[in-house]
Backbone as ProteinMPNN parsed JSONL, in Angstrom:
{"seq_chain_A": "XXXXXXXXXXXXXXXXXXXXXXXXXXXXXXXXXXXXXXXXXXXXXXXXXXXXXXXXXXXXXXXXXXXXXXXXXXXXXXXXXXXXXXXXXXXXXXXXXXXXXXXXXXXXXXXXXXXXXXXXXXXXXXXXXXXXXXXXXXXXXXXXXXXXXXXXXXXXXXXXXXXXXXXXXXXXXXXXXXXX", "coords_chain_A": {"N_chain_A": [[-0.719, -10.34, -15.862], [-0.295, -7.048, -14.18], [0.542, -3.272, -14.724], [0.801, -1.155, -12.954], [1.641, 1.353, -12.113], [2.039, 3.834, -9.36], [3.07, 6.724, -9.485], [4.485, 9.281, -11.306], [7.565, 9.978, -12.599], [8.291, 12.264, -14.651], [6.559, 14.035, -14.074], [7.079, 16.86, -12.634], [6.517, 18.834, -9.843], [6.097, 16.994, -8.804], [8.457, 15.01, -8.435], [10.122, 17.389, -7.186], [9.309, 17.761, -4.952], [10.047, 15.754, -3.605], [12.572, 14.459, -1.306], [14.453, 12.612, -1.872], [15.726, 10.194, -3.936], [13.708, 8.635, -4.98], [10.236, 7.647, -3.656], [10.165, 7.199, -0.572], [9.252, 7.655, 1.837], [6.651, 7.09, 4.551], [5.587, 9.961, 4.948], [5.852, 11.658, 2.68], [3.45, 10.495, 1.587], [0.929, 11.819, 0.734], [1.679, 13.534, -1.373], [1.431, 11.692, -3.238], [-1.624, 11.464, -3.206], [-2.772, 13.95, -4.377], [-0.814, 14.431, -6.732], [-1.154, 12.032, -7.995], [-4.029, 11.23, -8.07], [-5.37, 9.534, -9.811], [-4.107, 7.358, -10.645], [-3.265, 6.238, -8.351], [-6.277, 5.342, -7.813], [-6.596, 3.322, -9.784], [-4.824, 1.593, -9.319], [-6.319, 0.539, -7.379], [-8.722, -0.136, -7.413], [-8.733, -2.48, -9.949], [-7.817, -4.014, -7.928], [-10.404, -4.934, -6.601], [-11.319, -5.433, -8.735], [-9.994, -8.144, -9.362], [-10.681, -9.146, -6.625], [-13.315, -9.435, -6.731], [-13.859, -12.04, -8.41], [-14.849, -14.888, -9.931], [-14.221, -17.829, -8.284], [-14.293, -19.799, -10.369], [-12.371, -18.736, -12.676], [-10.554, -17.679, -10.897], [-8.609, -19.798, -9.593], [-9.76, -23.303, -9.794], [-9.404, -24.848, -7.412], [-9.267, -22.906, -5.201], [-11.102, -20.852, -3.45], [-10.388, -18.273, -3.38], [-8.976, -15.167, -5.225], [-5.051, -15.369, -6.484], [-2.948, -12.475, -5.531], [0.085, -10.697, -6.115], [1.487, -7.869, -4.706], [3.753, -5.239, -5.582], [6.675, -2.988, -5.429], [9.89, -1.595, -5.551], [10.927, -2.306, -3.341], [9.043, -2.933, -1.996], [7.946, -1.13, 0.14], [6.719, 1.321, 0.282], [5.35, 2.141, -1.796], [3.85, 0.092, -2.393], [3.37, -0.716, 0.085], [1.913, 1.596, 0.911], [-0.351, 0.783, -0.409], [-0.594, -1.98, 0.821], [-1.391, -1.048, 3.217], [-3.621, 0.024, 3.481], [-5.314, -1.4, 2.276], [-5.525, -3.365, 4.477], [-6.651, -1.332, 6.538], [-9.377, -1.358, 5.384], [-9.893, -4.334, 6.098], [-9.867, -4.509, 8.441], [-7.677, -4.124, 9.983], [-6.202, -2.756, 12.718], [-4.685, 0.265, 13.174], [-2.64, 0.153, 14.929], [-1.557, -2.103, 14.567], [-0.967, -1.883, 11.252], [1.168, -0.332, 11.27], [2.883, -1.444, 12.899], [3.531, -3.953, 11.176], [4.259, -2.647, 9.259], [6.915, -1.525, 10.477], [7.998, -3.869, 11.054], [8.267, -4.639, 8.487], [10.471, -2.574, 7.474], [12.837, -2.848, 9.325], [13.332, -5.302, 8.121], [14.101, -4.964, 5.709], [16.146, -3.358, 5.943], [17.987, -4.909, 7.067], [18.433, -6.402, 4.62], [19.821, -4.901, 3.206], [22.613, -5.054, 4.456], [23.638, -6.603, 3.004], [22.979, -5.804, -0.185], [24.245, -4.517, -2.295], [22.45, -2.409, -2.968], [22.113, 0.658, -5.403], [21.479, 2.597, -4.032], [20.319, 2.987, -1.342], [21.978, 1.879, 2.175], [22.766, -0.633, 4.452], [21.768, 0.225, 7.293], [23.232, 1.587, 10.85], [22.14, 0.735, 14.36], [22.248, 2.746, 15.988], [21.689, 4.792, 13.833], [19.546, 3.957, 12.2], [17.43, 3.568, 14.137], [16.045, 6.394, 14.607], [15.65, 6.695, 11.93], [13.939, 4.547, 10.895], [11.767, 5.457, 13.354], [10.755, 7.776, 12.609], [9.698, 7.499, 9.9], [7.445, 5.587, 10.892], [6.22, 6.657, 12.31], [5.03, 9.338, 10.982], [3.725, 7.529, 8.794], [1.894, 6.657, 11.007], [0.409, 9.077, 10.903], [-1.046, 9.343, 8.628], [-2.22, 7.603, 8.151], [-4.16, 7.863, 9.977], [-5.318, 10.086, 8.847], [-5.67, 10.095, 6.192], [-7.716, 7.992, 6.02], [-8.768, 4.848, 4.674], [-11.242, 3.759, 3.727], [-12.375, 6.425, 3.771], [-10.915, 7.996, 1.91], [-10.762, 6.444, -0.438], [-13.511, 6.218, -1.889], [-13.689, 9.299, -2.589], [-11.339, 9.031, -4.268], [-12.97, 7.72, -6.308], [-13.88, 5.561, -6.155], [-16.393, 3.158, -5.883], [-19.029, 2.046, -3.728], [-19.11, -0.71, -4.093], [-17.031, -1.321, -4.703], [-15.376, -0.717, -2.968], [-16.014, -2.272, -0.859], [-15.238, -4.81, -2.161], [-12.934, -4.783, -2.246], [-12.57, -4.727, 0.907], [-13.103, -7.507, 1.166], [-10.938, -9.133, 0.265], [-8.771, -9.283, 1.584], [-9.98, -11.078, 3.673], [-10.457, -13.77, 5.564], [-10.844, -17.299, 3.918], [-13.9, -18.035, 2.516], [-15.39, -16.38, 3.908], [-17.027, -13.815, 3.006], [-17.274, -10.605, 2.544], [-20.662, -9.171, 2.963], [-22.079, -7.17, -0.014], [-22.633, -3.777, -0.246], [-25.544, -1.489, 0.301], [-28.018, -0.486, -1.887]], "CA_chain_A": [[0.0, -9.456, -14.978], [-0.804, -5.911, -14.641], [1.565, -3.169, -14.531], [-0.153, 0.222, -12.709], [2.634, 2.554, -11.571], [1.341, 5.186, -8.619], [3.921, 7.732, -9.887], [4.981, 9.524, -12.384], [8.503, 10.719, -12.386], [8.14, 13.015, -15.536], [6.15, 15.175, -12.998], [8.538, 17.678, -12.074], [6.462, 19.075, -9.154], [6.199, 15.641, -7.392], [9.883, 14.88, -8.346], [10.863, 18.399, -6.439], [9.171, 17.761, -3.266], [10.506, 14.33, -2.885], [13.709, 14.546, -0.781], [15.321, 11.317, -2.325], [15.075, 9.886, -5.481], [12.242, 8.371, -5.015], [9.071, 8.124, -2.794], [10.786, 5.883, 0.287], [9.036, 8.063, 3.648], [4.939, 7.825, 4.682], [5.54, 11.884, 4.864], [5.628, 11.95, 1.12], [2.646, 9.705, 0.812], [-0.103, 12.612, 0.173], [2.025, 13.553, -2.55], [0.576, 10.6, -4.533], [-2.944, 11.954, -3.467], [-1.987, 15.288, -4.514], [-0.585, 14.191, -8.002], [-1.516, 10.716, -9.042], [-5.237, 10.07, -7.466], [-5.85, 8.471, -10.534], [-2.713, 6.109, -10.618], [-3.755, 4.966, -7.124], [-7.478, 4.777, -8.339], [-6.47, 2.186, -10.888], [-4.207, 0.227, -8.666], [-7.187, -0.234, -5.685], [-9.854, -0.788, -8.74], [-7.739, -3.093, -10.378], [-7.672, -5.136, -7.104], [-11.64, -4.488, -6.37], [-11.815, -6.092, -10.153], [-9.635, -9.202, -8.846], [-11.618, -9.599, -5.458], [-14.745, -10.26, -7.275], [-13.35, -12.614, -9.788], [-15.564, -15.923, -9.455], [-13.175, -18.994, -7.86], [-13.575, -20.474, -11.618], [-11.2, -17.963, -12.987], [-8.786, -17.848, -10.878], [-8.455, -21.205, -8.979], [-10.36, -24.24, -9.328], [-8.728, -25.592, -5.867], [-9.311, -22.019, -4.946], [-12.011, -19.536, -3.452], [-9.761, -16.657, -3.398], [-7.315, -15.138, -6.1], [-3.769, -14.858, -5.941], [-2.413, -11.042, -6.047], [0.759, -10.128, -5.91], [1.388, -6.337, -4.985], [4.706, -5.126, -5.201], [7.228, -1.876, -6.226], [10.951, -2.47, -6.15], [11.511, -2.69, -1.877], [7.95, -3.339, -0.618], [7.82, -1.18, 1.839], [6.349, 2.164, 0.281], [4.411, 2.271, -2.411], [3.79, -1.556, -1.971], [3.407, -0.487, 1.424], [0.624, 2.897, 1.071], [-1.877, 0.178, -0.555], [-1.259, -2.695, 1.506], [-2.127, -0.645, 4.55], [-5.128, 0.865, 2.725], [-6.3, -2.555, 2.038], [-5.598, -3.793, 6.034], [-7.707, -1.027, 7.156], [-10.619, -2.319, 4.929], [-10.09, -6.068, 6.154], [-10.275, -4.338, 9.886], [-6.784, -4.104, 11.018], [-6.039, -1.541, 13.529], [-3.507, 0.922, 12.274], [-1.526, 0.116, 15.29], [-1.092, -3.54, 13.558], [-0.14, -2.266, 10.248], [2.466, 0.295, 11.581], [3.795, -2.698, 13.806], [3.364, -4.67, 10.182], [5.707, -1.559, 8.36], [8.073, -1.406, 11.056], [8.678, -5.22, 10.44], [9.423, -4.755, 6.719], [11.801, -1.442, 7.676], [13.761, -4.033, 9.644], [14.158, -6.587, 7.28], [14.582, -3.883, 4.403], [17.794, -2.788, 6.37], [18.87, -6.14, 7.282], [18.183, -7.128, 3.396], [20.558, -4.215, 2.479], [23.862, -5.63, 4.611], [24.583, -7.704, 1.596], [22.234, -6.154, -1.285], [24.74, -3.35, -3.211], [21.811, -0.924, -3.634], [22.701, 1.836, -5.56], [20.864, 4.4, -2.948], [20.392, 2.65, 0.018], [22.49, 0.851, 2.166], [22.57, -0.884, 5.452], [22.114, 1.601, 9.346], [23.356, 0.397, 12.358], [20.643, 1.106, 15.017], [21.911, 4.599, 16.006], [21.136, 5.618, 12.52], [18.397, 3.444, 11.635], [16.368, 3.987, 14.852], [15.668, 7.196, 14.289], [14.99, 6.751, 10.622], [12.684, 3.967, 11.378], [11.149, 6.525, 13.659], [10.193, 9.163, 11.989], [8.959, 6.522, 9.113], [6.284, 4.82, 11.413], [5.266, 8.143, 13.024], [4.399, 9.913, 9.347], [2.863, 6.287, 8.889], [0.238, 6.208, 11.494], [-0.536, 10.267, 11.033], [-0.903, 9.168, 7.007], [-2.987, 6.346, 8.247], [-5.316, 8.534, 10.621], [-5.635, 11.804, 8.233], [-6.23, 9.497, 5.028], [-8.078, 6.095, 5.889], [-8.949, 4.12, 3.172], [-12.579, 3.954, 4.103], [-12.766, 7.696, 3.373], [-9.695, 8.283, 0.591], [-11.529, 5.565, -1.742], [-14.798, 6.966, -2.281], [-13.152, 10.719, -3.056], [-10.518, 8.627, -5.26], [-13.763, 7.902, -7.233], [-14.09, 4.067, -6.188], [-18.086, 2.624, -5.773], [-19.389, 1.659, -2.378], [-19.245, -1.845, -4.091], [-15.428, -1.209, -5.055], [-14.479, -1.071, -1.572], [-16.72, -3.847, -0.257], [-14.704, -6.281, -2.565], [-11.481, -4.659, -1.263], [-12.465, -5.069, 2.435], [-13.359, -8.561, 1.033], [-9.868, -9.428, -0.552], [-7.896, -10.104, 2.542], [-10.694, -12.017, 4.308], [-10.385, -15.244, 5.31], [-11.756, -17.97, 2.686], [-15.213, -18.456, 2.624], [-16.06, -15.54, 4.633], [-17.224, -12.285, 2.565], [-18.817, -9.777, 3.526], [-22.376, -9.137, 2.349], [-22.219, -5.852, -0.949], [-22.783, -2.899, 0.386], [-26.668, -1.379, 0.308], [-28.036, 0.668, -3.214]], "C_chain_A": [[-0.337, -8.014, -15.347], [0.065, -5.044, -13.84], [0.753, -1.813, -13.98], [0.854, 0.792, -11.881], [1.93, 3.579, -10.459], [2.21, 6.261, -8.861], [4.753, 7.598, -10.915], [6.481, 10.363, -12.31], [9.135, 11.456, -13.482], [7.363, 14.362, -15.357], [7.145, 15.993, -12.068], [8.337, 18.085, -10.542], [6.354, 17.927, -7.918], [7.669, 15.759, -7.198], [10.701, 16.151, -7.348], [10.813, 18.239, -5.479], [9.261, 16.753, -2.738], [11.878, 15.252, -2.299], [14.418, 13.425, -0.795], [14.99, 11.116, -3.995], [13.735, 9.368, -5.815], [11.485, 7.823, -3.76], [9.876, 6.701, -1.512], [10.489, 6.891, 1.956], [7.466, 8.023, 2.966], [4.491, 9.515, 4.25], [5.135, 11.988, 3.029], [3.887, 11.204, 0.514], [0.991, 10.384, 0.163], [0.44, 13.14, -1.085], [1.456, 12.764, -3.643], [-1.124, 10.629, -4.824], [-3.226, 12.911, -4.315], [-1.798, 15.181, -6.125], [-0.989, 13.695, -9.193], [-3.027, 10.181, -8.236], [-5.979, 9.101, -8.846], [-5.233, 7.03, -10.572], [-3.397, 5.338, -9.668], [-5.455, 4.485, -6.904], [-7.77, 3.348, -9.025], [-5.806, 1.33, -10.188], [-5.464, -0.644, -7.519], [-8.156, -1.12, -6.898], [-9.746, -1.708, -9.566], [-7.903, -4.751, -9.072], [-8.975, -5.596, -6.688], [-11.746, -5.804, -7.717], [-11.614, -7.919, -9.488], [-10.206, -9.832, -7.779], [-13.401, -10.143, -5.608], [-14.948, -11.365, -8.615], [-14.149, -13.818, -9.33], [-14.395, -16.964, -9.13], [-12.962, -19.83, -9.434], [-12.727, -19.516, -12.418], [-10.409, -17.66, -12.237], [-8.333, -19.312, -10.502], [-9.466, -22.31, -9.286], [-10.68, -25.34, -8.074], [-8.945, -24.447, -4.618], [-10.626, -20.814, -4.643], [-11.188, -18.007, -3.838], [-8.635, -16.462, -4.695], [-6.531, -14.941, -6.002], [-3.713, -13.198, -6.316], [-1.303, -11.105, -5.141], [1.163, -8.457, -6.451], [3.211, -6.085, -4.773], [5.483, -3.918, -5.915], [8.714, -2.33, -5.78], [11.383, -2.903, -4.642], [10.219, -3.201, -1.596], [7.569, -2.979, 0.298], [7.0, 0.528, 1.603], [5.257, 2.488, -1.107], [3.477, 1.115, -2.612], [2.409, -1.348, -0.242], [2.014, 0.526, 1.735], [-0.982, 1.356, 0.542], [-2.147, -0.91, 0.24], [-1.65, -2.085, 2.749], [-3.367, -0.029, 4.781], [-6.132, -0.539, 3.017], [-6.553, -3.487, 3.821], [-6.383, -3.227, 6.766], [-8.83, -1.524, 6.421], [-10.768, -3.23, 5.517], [-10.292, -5.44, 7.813], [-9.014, -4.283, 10.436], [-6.693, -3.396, 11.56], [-5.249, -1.142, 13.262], [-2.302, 0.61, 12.865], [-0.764, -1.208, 14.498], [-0.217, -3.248, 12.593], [0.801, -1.371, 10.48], [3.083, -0.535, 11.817], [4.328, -3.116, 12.174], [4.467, -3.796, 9.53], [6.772, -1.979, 8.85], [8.839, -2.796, 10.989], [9.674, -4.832, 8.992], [10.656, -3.342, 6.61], [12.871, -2.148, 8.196], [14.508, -4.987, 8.615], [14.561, -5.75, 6.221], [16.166, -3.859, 4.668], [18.167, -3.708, 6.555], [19.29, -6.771, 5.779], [19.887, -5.608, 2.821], [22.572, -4.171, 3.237], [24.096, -5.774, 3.483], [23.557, -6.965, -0.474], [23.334, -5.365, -2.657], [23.989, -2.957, -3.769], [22.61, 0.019, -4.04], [22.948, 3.288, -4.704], [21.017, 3.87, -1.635], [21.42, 1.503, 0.447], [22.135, 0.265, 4.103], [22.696, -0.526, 6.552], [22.028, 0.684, 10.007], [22.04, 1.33, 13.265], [21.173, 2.337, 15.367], [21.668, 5.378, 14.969], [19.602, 5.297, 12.461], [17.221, 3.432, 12.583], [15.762, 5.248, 14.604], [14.724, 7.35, 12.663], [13.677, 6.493, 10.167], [11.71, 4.654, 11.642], [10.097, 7.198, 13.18], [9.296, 8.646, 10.99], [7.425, 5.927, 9.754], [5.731, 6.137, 11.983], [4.601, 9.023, 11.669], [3.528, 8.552, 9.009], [1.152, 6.505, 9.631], [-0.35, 8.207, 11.394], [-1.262, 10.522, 9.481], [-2.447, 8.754, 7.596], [-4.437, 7.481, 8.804], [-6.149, 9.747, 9.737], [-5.982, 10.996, 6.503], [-6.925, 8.111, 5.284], [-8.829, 5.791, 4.885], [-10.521, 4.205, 2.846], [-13.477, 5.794, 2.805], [-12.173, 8.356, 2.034], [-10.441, 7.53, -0.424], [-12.254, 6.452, -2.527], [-14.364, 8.709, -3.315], [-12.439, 10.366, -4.279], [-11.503, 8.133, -6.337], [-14.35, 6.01, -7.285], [-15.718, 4.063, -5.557], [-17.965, 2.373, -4.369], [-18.813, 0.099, -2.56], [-17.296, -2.159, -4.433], [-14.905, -1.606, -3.765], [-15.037, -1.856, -0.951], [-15.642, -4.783, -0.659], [-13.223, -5.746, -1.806], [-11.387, -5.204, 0.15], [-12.457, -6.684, 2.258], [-11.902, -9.373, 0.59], [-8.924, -9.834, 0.533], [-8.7, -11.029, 3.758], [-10.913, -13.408, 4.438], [-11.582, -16.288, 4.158], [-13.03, -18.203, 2.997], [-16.038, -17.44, 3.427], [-15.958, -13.879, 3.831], [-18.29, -11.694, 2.202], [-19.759, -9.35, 2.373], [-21.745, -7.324, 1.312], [-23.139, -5.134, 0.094], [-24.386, -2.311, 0.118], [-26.754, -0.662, -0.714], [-26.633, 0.656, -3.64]], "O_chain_A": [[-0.616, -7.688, -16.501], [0.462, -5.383, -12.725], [-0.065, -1.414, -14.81], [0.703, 0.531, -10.688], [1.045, 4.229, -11.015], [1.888, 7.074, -7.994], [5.42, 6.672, -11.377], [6.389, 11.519, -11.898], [10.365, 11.459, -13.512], [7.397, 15.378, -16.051], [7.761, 15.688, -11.047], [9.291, 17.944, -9.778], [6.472, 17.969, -6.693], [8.194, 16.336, -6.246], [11.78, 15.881, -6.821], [11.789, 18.385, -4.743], [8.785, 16.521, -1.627], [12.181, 16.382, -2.684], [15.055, 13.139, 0.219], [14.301, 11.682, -4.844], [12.943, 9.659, -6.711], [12.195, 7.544, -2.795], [9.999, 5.505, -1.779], [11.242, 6.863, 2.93], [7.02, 8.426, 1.892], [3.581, 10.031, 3.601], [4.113, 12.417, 2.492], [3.349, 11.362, -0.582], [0.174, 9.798, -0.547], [-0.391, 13.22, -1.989], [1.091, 13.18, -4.743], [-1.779, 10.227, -5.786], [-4.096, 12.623, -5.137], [-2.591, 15.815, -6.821], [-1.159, 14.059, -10.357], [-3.182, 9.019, -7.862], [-6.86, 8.244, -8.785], [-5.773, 5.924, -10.536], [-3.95, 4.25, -9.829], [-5.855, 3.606, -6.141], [-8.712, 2.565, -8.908], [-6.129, 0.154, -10.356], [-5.517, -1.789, -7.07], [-8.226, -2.326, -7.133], [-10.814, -1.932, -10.136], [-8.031, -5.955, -9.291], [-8.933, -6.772, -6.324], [-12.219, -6.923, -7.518], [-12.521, -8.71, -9.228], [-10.304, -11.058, -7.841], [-14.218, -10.814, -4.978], [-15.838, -11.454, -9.46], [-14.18, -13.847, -8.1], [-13.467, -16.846, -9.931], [-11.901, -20.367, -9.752], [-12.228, -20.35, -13.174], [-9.335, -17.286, -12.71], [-7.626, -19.903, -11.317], [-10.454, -21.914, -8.666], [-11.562, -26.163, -7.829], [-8.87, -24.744, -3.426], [-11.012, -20.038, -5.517], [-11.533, -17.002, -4.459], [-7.763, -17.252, -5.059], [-6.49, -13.996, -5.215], [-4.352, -12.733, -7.259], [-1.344, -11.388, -3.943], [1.204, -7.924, -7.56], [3.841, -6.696, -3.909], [5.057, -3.691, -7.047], [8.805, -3.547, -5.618], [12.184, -3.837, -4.589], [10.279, -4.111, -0.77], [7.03, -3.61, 1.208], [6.651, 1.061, 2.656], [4.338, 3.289, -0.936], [2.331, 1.322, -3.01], [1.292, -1.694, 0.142], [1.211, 0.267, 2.631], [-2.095, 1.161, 1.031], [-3.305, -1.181, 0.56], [-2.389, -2.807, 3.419], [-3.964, 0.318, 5.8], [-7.178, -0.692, 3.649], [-7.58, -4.072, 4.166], [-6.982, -3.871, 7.627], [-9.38, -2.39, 7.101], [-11.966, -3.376, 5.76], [-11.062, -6.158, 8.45], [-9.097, -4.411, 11.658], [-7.35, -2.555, 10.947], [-4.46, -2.006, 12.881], [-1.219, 0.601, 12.28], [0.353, -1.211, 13.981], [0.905, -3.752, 12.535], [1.673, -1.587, 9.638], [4.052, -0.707, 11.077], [5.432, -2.687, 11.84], [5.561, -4.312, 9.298], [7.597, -2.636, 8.216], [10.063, -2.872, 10.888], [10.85, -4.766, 8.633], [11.526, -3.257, 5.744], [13.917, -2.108, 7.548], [15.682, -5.286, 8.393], [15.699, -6.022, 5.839], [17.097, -4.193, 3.934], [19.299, -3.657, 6.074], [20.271, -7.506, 5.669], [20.775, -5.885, 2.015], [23.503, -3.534, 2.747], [24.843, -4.991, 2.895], [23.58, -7.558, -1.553], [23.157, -5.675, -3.835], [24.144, -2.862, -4.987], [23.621, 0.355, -3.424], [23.714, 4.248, -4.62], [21.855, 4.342, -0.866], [21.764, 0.554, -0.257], [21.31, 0.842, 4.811], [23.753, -0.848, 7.095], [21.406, -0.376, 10.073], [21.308, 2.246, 12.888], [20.435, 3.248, 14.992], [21.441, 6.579, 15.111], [18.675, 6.091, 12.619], [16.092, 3.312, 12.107], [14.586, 5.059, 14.293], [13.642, 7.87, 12.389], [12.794, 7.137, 9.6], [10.782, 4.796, 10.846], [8.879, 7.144, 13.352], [8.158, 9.115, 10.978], [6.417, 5.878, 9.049], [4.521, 6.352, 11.914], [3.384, 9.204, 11.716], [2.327, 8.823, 9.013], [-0.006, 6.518, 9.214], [-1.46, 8.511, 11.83], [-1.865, 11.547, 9.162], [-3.493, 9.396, 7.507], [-5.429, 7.765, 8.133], [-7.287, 10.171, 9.941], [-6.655, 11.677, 5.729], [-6.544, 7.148, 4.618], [-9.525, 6.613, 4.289], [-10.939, 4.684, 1.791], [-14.296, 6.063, 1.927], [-12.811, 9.078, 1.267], [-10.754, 8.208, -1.403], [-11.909, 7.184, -3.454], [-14.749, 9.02, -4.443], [-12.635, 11.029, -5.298], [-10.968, 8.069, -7.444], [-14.99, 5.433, -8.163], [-16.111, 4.966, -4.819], [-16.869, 2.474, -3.818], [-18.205, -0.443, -1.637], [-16.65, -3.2, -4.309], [-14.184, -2.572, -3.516], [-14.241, -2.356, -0.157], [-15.103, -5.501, 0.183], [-12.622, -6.364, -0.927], [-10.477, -5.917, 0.572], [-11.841, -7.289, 3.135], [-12.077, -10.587, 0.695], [-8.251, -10.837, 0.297], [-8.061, -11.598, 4.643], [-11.454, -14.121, 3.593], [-12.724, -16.022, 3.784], [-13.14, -18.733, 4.103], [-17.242, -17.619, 3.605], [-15.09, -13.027, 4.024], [-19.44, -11.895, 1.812], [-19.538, -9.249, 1.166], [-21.103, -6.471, 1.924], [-23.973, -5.558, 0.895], [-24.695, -3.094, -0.78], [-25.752, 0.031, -0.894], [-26.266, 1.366, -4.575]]}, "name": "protein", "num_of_chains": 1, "seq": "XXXXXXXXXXXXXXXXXXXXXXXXXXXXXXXXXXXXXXXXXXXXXXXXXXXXXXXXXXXXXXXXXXXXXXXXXXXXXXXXXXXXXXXXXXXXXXXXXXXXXXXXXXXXXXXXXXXXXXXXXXXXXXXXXXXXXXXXXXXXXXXXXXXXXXXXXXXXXXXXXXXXXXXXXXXXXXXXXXXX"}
């Protein structure tokens, strides 16, 4: 198991220009460019490592390896790489917005009954809006950073992001390393 944090909250100037306790809107999500491009270097590279792992280390029953990605909701820092890694595999951004706006749903439905300390459960005249504003900072994240282009700068190989695009691809189908 591997433990790679994308933020540091001993960083005072991140910690200021959050407007919560911690990182829970797209809007904030250049902040982590901004701060930690190494943090989120090591989490993609990390998964790049795992996507080229041969089927005899991880599975024997198995072409592909398991990864689980996750921060304490799933829906934002969880959330910035799996939509990184969806554009690689080809999704269309409208997909993984749709794909957010799912887990914003169930987030709030999950927090009826959860006794978060911070968050708790909006009825839809709250939580529409919230939603909102969430998936709209989302897809202008998505368009003004795509993964494609953010990688490479973040210091990842041509062949780094090959295995990424390769990592949510169905079994038996991955794609050809990238050229030089």
């Amino acid at each position: 198991m591997l433990q790679l944090p994308v933020e540091d909250f001993a960083v005072a100037d991140y910690v200021d220009a959050l407007d919560h306790p911690y990182l829970n809107h797209p809007k904030h999500y250049p902040l982590l460019l901004d701060h930690f491009p190494a943090e989120l270097a090591a989490v993609m590279r990390a998964l790049a490592r795992i996507a080229r792992l041969p089927a005899a280390q991880t599975s024997p029953d198995s072409p592909r390896p398991g990864v689980c990605i996750h921060c304490s909701a799933g829906r934002d820092r969880t959330g910035l790489v799996s939509a990184w890694l969806l554009q690689l595999a080809g999704v269309a951004d409208r997909d993984i917005i749709a794909d957010y706006r799912r887990s914003l749903d169930r987030v709030n439905e999950y927090h009826r009954t959860s006794g978060h300390p911070v968050e708790k459960y909006e009825p839809p005249a709250v939580f529409e809006p919230w939603a909102g504003s969430r998936t709209e900072a989302l897809a202008e994240f998505l368009a003004a950073h795509p993964a494609a282009e953010v990688l490479p700068r973040l210091g990842l190989t041509a062949h780094e992001v090959a295995a990424l695009a390769s990592l949510l691809a169905p079994r038996g189908s991955r794609p050809a390393p990238p050229a030089g």
